[in-house]
C-alpha positions, 0 to 999 in steps of 0.5 A: 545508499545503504543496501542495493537490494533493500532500495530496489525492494523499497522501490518495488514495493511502492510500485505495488503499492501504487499499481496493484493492491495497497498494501501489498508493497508494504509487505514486500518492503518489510512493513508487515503490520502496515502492509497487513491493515493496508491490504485488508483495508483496500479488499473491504473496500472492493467489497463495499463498493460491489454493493450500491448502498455503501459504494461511496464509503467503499470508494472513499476506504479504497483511496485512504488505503491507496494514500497510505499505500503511497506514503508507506512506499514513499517512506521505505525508499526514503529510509533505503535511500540514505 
């Protein structure tokens, strides 16, 4: 393991990730261009879905965002873990 608090970071940002906003866990581990699009793509789609007419594409952004999310958080603990 490289650095405890690097993989406790990564661990927390894929934590964030998953349970409170996409995005925001990338950012927490470092990955500021990532977490950026990532937390304005799942806020864009909260608002889409606020509205009856583009509920499904704001459904369908929010789980893109949520997926890359994981991936990102996945891939920082990897990197940390080794």
């Amino acid at each position: 393991m490289k650095n405890k608090n690097a993989f406790a970071n990564s661990v927390i940002g894929l934590i964030f990730n998953l349970q409170i906003l996409p995005g925001l866990g990338s950012l927490i581990g470092g990955k500021k261009k990532e977490g950026i699009i990532q937390a304005i793509a799942a806020i864009v789609s909260v608002l889409l879905m606020l509205k009856d007419s583009t509920l499904t594409i704001g459904i369908i952004l929010m789980i893109a965002a949520w997926l890359w999310g994981l991936m990102t958080g996945i891939t920082m603990v990897r990197e940390t873990a080794h």
